[in-house]
Structure formats: C-alpha cells, structure tokens
C-alpha positions, 0 to 999 in steps of 0.5 A: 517103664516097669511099675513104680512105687508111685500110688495115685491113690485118693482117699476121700474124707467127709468134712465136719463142717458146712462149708465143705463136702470132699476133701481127695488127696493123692498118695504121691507127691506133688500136685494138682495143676489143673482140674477142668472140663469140656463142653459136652461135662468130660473131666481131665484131672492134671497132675504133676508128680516129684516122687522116687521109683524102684527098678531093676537095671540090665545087671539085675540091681534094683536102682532108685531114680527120682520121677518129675512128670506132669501127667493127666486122666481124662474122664469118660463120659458122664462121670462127675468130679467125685467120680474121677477122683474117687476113681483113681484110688483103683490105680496103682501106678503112672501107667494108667496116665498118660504123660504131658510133654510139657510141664504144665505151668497154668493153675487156672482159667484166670490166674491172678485175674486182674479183671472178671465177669460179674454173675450178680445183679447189684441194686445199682442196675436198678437205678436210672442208666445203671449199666453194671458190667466187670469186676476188678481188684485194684490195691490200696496199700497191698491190699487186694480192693474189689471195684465194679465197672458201673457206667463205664466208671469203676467204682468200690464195693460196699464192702471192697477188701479181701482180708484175711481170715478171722482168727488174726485178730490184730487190727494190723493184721496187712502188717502180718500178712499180704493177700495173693489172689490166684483164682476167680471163677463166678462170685468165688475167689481163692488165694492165700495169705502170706506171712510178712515175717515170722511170727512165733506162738506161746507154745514151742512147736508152733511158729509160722516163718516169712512167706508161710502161706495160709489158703482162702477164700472168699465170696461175693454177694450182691446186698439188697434192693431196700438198702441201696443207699445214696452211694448206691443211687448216686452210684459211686459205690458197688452195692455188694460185699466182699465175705471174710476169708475163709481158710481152704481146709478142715481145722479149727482155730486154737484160742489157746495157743497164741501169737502176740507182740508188743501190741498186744495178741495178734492171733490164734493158731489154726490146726488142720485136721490130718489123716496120717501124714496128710493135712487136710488143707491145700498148700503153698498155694490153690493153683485154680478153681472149676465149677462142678459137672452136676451141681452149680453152687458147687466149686473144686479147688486144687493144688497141693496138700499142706506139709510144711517145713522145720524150723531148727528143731521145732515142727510145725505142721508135718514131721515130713517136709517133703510130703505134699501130695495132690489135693483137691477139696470141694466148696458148697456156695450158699 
C-alpha cells in the first residue's frame, strides 16, 4: 500500500483539573479498541481506522478509496503508556502498524461485567465470620445497584447506585437517562449515560437527542471501621460507597444554558474543552479501562474522541460529524 494521508498522530494536552493528567488523541478517524499489557509491563495499543487514502492507479490517476482496518503497536520494552502514545505522534502512516486479521470487537477485560473482584477490605470483614468476597451490579428499576458477596449472601452497598453526573440536577434524573457499564478494573468503573429522549436546552444550538451518550465514571470506597453500623455488624449491607459519576473529559458545567420541562429545570449543559475539531472527551462510549505500567493509582480509558451529530440546522458538539478520532485519557485515583 503506498502512504496514505492517514496520520496516527497524538497530541497530548495537560488537564486543568485533579482528576485527570493526559488526555491522546489520534489525528485519524476511529478508535481505540483495546489498550493493555503483558506480564513482563509491554504495552500494545489497538486501533480500528475508518478513514480515506489517496493513491495512484496503473494509468496514473490519483484515486480515493475508504480505509476500515484494525491495526496495533506493540511497545518495546520498559516504555510506559505516555511513552506509546506520545510515541506514536512520530508516525506518519498505517505502515508502522501491523494489521489485525480480525476486527477487534473486545473493549475491555470484563465488558459490561456482571461480577468483579473486590480490592477493598470493608469493616464487615472485621466483624465475627465476616467473609467478604466479589462484587456484583444487579438492577432496581434500570438502575445499575452495587451488591457484595458477604458470607455467601449478596448484600447492597452503603451506598449502592451508579448514578449519573451532578449537573443533572432533576431529581427524576433515571427518567432522562439510563446508566450503561462497559468496564471495571479494581474500584474504578467506567460507562456512560444514555438520553431516554430528547432534551433541548434554552439556547438554540444546544440539544441533546434520545440515545446521546454521556461517558463516566465512577469509584468505590470502603467506609470507616468506626462507622460500621447495625446493617454493617448484622451484615446486611456492604460497608462501602458507590462516588457520583464523574464525566470522562475535560469541560466545565454550564449553569447558564439549561434544560427544563414541566417540573421545572432538569439540568445544565456540560461543555467540553476542544483542540480544534477535537473535543477532549471520550464518545459514544469508553470501550475499556488498563491500569498504568508505573504508577497503580493510575488508570487509562479508551475509545473514541466525541463529535457528535446535527440536528436540522442546529450543532452541537462538532461542526463535523464524522470526525472521531481515537482517545485515550488518564485518571489519577485518590
């Protein structure tokens, strides 16, 4: 294949607040698929690319066909996941990967995980015959409810749901949105929040249409020994906590622009930071989550970068709704 205009560069950008370091995004359509490593620390990054490439044909006429591959990069030794990724903004075309056979389908070690480890000693461990073992997310009407396996019996969390982010503010707020969970990896999970219907803002370029998809995430913590209380002795509750959601880009709620309906306001707009076309958050959805090579409070998310679509004449989000390139961003775990 002769070079392509395809560029799998990655431009790195510093965030402004605590929760994130990096946020990588590649200069291609298409998407991270799955980010992980080996026992010895090596890295492989895999990409599936939806892209156009120039070439000239047997009659020297310059032709434009479409590129759908999944393609990785294995690391060498001893880099890091800022390392491979900052690396690859020196590559100029698919040449440098090698193609996958297959389309690479898998987002993550435990997609939409029904049952986890648990990493976290909980007060109940502490009381007489506490056994604590793996974590679980049942549903109480559509939403995602976290249960531990205490003694055999699964039992809620001190506080149990994954709900969604603070600036939907209606106390209906599961009547808006669904909650989706697409990956855990030790007391992190990641997901999104999917619009039930569509909800427009007071100001005309604003709107957010059914099945528009925020991503989050969320942590869990174990609570004190001193306030394990009579559930907690008695052992018919988990004595940890699920954290709001947090939303998986750099932005800042906008309390300005709001959503309301007959009950009143339902919640502000959420504007992510952006690098030209390039929103700094992931997409449709976080395919997976891998913990980093060097520092264990560390975590990476992966998927697609957001740039959403049109509705009529109004925009929202990018101007350009088939730019998504791969992202992947960082998140430091207190």
């Amino acid at each position: 294949m002769k070079k392509s205009t395809l560029a799998l560069g990655i431009m790195a950008t510093l965030c402004a607040t605590s929760s994130f370091a990096n946020i990588y995004t590649t200069e291609s359509n298409g998407s991270i698929r799955h980010m992980d490593t080996n026992a010895d620390g090596d890295i492989s990054v895999i990409l599936h690319l939806k892209d156009k490439y120039t070439y000239t044909n047997d009659k020297g006429k310059e032709k434009t066909k479409k590129y759908s591959k999944t393609v990785q990069y294995v690391a060498n030794s001893g880099e890091s996941f800022d390392d491979v990724l900052a690396m690859m903004s020196s590559y100029d075309n698919i040449a440098d990967f090698q193609e996958m056979p297959v389309d690479v389908k898998a987002t993550g070690g435990r997609e939409f995980a029904e049952s986890f480890d648990l990493n976290l000693s909980l007060a109940n461990e502490y009381v007489a015959g506490g056994t604590v073992g793996h974590a679980t997310l049942f549903h109480k009407n559509g939403v995602p409810m976290l249960h531990v396996n205490i003694d055999g019996k699964y039992v809620p969390a001190k506080q149990p749901y994954l709900n969604v982010p603070s600036f939907v503010k209606s106390s209906r707020a599961h009547d808006f949105f669904k909650v989706v969970v697409t990956d855990i990896l030790d007391n992190v999970i990641v997901g999104f929040v999917e619009a039930k219907q569509d909800i427009p803002f007071n100001h005309a370029d604003y709107f957010y249409a059914k099945g528009e998809r925020i991503p989050v995430y969320w942590t869990l913590s174990a609570d004190s020994k001193p306030s394990c209380n009579k559930e907690c002795k008695n052992q018919e509750q988990a004595h940890m906590s699920v954290s709001s959601a947090q939303v998986l880009g750099q932005g800042k709620k906008m309390p300005n622009i709001k959503a309301t309906d007959d009950s009143g306001e339902i919640m502000d707009w959420f504007q992510y930071d952006r690098i030209g076309e390039t929103f700094q958050g992931l997409g449709d959805k976080p395919y997976g989550i891998v913990q980093d090579t060097y520092d264990e409070k560390t975590y990476w998310v992966y998927g697609s970068a957001i740039a959403k679509a049109k509705e009529g004449s109004k925009t929202y989000y990018s101007g350009d709704k088939n730019y998504s390139p791969g992202l992947a961003m960082s998140i430091t775990v207190k």
